[in-house]
N, C-alpha and C positions, 0 to 999 in steps of 0.2 A: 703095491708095495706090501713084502710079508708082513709089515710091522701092525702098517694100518688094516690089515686082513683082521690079524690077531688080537690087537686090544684096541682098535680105535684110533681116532685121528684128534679127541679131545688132550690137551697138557693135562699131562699127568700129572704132574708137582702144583696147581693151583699154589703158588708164592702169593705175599701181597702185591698189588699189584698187576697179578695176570690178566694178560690179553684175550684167551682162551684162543685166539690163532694159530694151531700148530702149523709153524713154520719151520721147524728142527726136529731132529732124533736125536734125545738125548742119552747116553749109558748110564744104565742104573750101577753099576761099576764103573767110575769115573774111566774113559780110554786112557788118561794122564795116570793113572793108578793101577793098569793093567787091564782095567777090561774090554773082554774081545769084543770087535764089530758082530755080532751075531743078533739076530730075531729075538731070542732069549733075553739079551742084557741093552736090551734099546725100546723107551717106549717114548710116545709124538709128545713133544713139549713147544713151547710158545718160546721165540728168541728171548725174551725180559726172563723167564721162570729160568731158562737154562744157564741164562750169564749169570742172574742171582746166586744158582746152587753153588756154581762154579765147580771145583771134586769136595765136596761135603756127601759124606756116607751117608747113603737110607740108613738107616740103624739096622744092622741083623746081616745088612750086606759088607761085614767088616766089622767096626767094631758096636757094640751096643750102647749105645747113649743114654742117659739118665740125667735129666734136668730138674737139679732140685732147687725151688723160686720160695721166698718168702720173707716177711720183715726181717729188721733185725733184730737178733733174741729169738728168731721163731723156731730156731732147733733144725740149724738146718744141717751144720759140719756134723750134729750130734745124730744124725737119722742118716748119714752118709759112714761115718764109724760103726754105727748098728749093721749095715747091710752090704758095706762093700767086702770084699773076697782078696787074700794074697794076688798080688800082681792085677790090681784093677788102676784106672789111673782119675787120678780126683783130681779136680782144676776147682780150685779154694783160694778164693782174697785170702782170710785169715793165717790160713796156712802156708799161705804164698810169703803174708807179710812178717810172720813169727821167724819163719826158716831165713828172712832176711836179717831180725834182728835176733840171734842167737841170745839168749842168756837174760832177753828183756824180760818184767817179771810180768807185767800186764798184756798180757796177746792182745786186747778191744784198745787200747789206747796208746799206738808207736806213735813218735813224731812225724809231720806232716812230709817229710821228705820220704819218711819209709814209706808210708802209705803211695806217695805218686810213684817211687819204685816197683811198689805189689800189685798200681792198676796194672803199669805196662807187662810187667810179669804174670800177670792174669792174661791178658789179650792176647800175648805170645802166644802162651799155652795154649787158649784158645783156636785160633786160627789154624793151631797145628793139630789139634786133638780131632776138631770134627772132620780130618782127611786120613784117620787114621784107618786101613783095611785090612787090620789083624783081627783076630776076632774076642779082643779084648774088653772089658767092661768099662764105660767111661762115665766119669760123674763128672757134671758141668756147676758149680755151686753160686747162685747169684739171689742178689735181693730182686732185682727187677728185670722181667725178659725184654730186656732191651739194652740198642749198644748205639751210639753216635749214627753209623754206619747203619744198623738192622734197631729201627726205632719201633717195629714189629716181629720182634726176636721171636715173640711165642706162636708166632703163626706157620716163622719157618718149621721151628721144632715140631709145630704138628703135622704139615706136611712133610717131614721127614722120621716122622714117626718115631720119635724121644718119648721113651718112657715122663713125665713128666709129673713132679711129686710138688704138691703145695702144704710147707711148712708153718701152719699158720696154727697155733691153738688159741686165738682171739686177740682183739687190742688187751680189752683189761689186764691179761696173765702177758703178754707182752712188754706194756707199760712198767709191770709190776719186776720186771724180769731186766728192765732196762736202769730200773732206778735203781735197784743189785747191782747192776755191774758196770754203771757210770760211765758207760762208752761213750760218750759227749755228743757235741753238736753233730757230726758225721750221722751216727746211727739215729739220735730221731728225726733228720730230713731222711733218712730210709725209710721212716717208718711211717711219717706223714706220705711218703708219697707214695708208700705200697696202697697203704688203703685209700689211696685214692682209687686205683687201679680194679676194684671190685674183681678181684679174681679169686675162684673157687675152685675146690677140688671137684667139685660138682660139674662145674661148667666146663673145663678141662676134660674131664671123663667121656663128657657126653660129645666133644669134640673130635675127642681120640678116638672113639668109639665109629664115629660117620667118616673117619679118613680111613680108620682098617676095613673097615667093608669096601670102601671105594680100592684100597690097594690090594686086597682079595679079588678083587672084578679085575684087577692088571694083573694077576699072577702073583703078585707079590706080598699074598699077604701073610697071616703066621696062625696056624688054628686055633695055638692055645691062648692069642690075645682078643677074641673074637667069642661074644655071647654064645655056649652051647646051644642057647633056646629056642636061636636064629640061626638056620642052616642057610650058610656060602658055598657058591661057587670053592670047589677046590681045585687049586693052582694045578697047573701042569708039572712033572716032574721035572722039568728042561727048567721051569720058569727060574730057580733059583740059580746063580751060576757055584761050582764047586770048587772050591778051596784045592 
């Protein structure tokens, strides 16, 4: 098989969960999304990795994802206004739940019916934004990488290669930041339970880090997100598919 000639017969997407049994070819451009059956845009995945992705974009293959995780109060809407660009599309509780109650004067503190309104309005969003294959900029805004469903939310994102940003600038200035602005019981069970979560901008880096060399070794990886100090394998020019 050309596929397994080319990059190997190990799953490419390691999901949680992996089998490491490649028993499918999966499209790195979902075929539900247009992409061709070709060598190029297929590499060996495990039946569990592939029904997970389900058409959830690699990032860079469509649109670019950016997942930004942190307590509440930790700046995360305010580091997403810093760096997003006209026509990017930001998937935001807060902002989900403000646009629902126009005119409200406190955005941290709607009534509880708004709030269960802006979860389901967030997960829409959601559901829909990671299959998006324009080549648009997406920002995904959450306290915690995690969903009922994906109770390992930050493991997908790294195996699908989401920029992924940690809003944290400590409990103390948190704490101090939460009692400013009174957002009630909701936000300190976010905050008790982010730092439960011991996640680091550190830890994250060094993960993203051992997934782009691995998806440089599939073709698929991206120069400029890739240590200069450590020379990769460079991708085939076929490898990427063209717009």
């Amino acid at each position: 098989m050309q596929v397994v000639a080319l990059w190997g017969n190990d799953c490419w997407l390691g999901m949680p969960g992996c089998t490491r049994v490649s028993d499918t070819s999966d499209h790195i451009v979902p075929d539900k999304l247009g992409g061709p059956t070709i060598a190029s845009n297929l590499r060996r995945a495990c039946r569990h990795c592939n029904s997970m992705r389900h058409e959830r974009v690699l990032s860079g293959y469509g649109a670019r994802y950016h997942a930004i995780i942190g307590p509440p109060n930790g700046g995360k809407s305010t580091y997403v206004r810093e760096h997003q660009q006209p026509g990017d599309i930001v998937v935001d509780f807060d902002a989900l739940s403000t646009c629902l109650l126009a005119g409200w004067d406190d955005q941290h503190n709607q009534p509880r019916y708004v709030r269960e309104l802006a979860v389901g309005a967030w997960y829409g969003a959601y559901r829909r934004a990671v299959s998006v294959i324009e080549p648009v900029d997406v920002w995904i805004v959450k306290t915690l990488p995690a969903t009922p469903r994906s109770p390992r939310l930050l493991d997908e994102w790294v195996a699908l290669d989401y920029d992924i940003v940690v809003c944290d600038p400590g409990k103390p200035e948190v704490m101090r930041r939460h009692e400013r602005t009174q957002r009630g019981r909701p936000a300190e069970r976010g905050i008790v339970q982010w730092y439960r979560t011991g996640i680091t901008q550190q830890a994250v880096d060094m993960r993203l880090k051992a997934r782009r060399h691995r998806l440089a070794e599939l073709g698929l990886g991206h120069a400029d997100m890739l240590d200069a100090r450590e020379p990769t394998p460079s991708p085939p020019e076929s490898s990427r598919p063209r717009w």
